[in-house]
N, CA and C of each residue as an Amber inpcrd file, in Angstrom:
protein
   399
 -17.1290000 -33.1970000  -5.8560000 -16.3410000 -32.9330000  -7.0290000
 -14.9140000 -33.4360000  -6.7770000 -14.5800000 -34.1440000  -7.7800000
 -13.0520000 -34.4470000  -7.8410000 -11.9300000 -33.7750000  -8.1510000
 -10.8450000 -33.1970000  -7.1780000  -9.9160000 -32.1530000  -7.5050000
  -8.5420000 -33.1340000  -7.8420000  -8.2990000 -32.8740000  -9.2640000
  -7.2320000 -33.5820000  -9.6210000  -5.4910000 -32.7090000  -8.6210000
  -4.8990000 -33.8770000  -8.6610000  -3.0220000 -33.4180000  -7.9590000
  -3.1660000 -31.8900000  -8.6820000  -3.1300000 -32.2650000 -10.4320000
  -2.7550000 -30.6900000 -11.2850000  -3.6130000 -29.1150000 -10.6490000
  -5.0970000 -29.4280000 -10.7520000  -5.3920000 -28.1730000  -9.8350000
  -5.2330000 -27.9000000  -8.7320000  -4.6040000 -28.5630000  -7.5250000
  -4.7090000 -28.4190000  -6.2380000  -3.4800000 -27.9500000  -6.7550000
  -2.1790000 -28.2550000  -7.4000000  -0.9900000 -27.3310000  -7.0220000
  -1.3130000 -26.0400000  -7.9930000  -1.8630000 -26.2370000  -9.0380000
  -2.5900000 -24.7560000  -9.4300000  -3.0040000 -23.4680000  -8.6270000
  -4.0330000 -24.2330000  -7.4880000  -4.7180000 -24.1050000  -6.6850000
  -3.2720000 -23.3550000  -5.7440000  -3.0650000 -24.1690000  -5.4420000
  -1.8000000 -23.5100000  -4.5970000  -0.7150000 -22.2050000  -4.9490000
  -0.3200000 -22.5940000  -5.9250000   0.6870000 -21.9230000  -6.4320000
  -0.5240000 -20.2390000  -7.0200000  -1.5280000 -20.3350000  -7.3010000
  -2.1340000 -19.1690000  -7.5310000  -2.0970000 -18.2430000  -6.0820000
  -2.3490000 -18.7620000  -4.8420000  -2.5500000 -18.2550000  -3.6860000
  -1.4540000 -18.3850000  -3.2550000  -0.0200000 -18.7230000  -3.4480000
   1.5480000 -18.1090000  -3.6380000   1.3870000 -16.7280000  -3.9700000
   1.0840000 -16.8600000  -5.1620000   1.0850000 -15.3080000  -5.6110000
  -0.0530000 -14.2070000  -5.1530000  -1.0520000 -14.6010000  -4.7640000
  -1.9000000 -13.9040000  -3.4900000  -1.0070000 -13.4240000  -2.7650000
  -0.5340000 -14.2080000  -2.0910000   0.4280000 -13.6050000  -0.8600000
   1.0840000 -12.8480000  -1.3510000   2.1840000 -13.4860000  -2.2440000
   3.0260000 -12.2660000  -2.6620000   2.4290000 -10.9620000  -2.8600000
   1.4400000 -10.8520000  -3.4200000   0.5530000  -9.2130000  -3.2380000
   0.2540000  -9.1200000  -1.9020000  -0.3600000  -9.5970000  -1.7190000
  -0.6200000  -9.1200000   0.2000000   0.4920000  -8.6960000   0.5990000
   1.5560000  -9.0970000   0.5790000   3.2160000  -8.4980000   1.0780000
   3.1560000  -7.3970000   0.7440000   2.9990000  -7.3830000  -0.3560000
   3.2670000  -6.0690000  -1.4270000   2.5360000  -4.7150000  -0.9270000
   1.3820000  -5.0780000  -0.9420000   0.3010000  -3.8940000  -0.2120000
   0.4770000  -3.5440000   0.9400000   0.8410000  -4.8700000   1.6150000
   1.1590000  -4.4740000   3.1280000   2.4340000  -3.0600000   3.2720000
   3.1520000  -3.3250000   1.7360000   4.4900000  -2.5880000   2.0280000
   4.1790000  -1.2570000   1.7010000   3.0230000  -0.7830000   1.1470000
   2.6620000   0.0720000   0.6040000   1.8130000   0.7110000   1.6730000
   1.2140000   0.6490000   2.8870000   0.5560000   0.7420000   3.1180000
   1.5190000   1.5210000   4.0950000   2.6660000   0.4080000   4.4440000
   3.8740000   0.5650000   6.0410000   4.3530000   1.9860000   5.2650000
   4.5000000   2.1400000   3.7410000   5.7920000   3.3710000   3.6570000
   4.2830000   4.6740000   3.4590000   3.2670000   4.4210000   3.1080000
   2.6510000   5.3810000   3.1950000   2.5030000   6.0700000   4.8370000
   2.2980000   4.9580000   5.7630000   2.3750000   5.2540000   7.1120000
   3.0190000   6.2900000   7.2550000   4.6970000   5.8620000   7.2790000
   5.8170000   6.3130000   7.4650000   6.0880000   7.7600000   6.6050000
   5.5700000   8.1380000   5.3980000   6.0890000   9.2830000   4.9240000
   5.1820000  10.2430000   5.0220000   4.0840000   9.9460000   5.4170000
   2.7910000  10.8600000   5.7200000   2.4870000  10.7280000   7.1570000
   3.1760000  10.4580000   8.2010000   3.6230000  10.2600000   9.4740000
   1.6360000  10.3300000  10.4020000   1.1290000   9.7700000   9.7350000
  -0.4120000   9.5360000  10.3390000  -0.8110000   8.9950000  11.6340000
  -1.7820000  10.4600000  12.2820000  -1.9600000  10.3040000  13.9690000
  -3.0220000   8.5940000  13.5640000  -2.8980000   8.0290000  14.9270000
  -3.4460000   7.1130000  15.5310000  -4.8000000   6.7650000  14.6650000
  -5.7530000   7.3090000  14.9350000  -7.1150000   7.6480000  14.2470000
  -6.7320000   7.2190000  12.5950000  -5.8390000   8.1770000  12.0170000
  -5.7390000   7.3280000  10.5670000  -5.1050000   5.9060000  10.3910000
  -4.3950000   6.0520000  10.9780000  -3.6750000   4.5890000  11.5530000
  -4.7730000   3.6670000  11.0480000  -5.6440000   3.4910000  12.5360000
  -6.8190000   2.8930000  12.1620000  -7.5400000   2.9290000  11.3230000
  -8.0180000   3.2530000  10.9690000  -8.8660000   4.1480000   9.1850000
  -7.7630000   2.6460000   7.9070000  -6.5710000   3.6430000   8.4080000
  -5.7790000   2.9460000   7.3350000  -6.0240000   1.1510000   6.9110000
  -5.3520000   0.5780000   8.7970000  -5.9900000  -0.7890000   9.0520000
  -7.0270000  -1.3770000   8.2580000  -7.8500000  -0.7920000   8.5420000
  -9.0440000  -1.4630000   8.1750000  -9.5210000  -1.6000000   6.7880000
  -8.9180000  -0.1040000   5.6590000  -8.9860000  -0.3350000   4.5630000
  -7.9940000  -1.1450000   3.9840000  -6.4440000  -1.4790000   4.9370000
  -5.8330000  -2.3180000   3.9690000  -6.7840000  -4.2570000   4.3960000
  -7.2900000  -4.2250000   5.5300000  -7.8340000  -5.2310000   5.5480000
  -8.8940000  -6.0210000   4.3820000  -9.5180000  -4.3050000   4.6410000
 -11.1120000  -5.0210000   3.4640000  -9.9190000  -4.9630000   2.3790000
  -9.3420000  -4.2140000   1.7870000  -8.8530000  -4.5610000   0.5250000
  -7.9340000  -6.1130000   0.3860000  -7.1400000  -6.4570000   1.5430000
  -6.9480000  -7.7850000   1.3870000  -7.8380000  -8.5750000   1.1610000
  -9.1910000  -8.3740000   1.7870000 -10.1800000  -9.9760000   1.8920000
 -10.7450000  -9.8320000   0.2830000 -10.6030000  -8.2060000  -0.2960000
 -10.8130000  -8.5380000  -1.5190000 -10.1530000  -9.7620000  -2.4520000
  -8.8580000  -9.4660000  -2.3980000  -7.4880000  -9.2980000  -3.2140000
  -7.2910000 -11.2220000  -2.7890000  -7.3620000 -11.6280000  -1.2400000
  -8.1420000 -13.0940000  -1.2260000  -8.9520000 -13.8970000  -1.6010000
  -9.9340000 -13.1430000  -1.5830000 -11.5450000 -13.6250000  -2.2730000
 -10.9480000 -14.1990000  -3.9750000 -10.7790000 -12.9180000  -4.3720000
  -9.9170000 -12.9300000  -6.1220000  -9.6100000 -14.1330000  -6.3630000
  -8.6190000 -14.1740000  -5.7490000  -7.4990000 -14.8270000  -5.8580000
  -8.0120000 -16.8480000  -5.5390000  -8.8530000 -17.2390000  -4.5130000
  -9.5790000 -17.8550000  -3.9130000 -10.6350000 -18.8070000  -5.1190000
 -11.2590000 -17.4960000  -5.6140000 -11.9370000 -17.2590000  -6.6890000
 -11.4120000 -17.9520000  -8.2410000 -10.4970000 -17.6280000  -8.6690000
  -9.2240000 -17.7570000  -9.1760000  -8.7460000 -18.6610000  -9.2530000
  -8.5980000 -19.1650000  -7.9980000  -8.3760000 -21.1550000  -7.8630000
  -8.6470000 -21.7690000  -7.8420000  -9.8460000 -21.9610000  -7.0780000
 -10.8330000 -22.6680000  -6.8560000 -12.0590000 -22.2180000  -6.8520000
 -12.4630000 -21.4700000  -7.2280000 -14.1490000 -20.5930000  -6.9530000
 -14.2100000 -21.2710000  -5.6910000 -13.4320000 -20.4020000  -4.5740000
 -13.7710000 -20.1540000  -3.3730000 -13.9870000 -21.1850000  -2.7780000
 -13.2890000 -22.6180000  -2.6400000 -13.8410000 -24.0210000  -2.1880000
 -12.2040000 -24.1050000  -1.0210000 -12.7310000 -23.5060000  -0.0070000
 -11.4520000 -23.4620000   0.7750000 -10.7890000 -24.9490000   1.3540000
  -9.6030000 -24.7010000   1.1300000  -8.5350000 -25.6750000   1.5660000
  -7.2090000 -25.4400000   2.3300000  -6.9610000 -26.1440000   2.8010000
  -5.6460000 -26.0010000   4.0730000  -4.9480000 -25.4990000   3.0450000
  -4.2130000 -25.9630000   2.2260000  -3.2720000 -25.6400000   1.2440000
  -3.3480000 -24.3470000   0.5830000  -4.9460000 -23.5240000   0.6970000
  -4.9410000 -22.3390000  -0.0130000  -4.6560000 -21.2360000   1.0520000
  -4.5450000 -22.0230000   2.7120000  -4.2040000 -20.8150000   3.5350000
  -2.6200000 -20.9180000   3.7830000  -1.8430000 -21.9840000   3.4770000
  -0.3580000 -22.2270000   3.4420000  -0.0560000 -21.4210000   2.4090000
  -0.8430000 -21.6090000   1.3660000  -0.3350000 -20.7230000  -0.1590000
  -0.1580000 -19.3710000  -0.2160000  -0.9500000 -18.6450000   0.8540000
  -1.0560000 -17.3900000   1.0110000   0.1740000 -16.9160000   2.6070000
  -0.0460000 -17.9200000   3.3740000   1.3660000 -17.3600000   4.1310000
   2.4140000 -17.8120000   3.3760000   2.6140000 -19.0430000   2.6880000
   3.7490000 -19.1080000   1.9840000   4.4820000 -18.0940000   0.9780000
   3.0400000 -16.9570000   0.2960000   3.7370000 -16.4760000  -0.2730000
   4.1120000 -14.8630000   0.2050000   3.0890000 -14.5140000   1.3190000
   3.7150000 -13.0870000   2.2370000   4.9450000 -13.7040000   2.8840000
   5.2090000 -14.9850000   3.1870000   6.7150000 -14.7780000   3.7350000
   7.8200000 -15.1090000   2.5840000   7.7920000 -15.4350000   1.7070000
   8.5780000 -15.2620000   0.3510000   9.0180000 -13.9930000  -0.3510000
   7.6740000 -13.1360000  -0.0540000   7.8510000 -11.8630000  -0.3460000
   8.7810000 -10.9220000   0.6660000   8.1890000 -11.7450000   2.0770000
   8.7940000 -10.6670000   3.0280000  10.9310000 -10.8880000   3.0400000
  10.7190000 -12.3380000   2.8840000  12.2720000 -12.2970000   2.8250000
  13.1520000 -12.5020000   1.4520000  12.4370000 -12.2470000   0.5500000
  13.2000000 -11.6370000  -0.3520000  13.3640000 -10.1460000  -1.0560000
  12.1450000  -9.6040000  -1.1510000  11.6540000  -8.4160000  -1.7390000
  11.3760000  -7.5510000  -0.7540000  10.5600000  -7.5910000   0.2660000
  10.2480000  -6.3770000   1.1970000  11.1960000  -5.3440000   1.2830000
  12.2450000  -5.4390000   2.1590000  13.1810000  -4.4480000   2.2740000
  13.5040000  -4.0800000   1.0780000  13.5600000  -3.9880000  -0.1840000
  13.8530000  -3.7190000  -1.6610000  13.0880000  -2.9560000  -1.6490000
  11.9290000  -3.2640000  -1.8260000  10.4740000  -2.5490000  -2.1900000
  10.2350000  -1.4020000  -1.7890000  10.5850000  -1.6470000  -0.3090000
  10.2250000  -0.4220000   1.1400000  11.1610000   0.3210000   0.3910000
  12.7970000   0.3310000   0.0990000  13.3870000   1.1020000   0.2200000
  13.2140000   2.2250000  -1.1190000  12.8520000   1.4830000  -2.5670000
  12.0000000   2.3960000  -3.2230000  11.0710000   3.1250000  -3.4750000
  10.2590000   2.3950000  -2.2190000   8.7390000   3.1100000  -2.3470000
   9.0440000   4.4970000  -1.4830000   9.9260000   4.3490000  -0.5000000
  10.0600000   5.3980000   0.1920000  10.7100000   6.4350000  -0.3300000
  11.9270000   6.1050000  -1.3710000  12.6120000   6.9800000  -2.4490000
  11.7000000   7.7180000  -3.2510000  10.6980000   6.8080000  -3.5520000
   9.6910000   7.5640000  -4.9860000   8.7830000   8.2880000  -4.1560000
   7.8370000   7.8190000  -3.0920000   7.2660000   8.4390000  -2.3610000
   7.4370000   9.4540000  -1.8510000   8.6550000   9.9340000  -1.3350000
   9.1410000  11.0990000  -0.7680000   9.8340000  12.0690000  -1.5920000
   9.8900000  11.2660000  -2.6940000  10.4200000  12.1610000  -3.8980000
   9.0640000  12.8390000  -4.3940000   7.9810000  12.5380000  -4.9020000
   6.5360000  12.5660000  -5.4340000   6.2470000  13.9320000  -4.1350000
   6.0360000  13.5290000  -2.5100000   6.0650000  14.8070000  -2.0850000
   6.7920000  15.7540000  -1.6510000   7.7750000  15.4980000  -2.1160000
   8.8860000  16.7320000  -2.4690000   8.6300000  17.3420000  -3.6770000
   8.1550000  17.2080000  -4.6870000   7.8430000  17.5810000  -5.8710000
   6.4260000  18.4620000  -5.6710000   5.4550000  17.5180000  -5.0860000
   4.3270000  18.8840000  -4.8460000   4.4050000  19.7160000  -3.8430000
   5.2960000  19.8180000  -3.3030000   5.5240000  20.6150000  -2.1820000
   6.1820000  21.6730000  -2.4000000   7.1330000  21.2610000  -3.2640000
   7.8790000  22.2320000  -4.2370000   6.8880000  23.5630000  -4.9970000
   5.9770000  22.3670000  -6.3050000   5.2280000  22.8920000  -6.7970000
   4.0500000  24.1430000  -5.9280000   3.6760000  23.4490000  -4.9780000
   2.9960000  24.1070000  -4.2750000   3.4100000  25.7040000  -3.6730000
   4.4400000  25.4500000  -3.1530000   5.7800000  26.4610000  -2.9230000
   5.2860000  27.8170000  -3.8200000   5.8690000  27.0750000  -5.1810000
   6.0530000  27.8670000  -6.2970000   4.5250000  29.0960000  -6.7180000
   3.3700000  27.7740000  -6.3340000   2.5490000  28.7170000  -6.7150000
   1.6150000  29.0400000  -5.5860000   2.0670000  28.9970000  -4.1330000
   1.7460000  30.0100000  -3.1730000   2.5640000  31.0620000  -3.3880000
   3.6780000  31.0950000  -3.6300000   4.5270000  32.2040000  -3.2740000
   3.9620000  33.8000000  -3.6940000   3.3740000  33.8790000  -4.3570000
   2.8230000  34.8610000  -5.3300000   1.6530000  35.3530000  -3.6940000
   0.7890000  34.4720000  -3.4140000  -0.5180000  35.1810000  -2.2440000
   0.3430000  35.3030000  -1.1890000   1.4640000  34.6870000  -0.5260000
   2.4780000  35.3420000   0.6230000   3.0870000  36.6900000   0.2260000
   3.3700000  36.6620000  -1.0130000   4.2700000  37.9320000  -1.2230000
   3.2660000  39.1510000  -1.2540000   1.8660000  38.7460000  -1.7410000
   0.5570000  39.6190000  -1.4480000  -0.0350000  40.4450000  -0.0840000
   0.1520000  38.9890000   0.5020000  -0.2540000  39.3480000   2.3080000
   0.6770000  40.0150000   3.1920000   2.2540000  39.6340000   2.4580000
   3.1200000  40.6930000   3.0740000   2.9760000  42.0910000   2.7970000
   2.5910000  42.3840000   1.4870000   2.4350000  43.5580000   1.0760000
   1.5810000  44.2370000   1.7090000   0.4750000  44.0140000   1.6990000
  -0.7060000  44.2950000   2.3550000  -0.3090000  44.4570000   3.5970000
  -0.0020000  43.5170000   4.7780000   0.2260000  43.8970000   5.6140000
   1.0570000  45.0150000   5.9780000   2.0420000  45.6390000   4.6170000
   3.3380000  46.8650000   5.2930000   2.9410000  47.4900000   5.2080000
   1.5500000  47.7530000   4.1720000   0.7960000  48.7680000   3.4780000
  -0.0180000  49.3020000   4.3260000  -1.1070000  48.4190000   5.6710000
  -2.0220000  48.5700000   6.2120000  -1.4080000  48.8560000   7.6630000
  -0.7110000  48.3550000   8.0180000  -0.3980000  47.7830000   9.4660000
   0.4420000  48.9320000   9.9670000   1.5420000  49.6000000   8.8260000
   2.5100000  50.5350000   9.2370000   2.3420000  51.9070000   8.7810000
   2.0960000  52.9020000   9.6680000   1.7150000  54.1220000   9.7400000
   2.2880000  54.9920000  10.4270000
């Protein structure tokens, strides 16, 4: 099959923006790390689901350009565009996701707070009731 100049930079420039999501997820993945402070074991867990979800989010994208007819240019397209992302947007991104993120569990934590407080104030009772004689 003959791939005209126009789809190969098609081709390309679609798996630009691949990457740029791959950045993206990757960043999502680093501030979830970080605000849910996850032992080793999830770590790994984590890895591996942001992996399969990349080879998805590749495939797509791959798919997308070329129905999957791999080319040098579609693996430049995809580091070209995680490092585009990484040095323009990353640190941006991180620094909101971690704002909203930690805001989101500050909020159910709060909430949570609010509506334990009621079975602590129970178990204290109970306990002055039972315990002290």
């Amino acid at each position: 099959m003959v791939i005209t100049i126009q789809s190969q930079i098609y081709s390309f420039l679609v798996t630009v923006y691949g990457g740029f999501i791959l950045g993206a997820l990757y960043d999502i993945f680093k501030v979830m790390r970080k605000v849910f402070h996850l032992k080793k074991a999830f770590v790994t867990a984590a890895d591996i689901i942001f992996w399969l979800i990349s080879t998805v989010i590749m495939l797509y994208f791959l798919y997308m350009s070329n129905y999957i007819e791999l080319r040098f240019y579609n693996f430049l397209g995809f580091l070209f565009g995680v490092l585009l992302y990484y040095f323009l947007l990353s640190e941006f991104v991180t620094e909101i996701l971690i704002i909203v993120t930690t805001g989101i569990v500050n909020f159910f934590k709060f909430v949570a707070g609010i509506l334990l407080k009621p079975f602590g104030t129970a178990i204290r009772f109970l306990k002055l009731g039972f315990c002290e004689k």
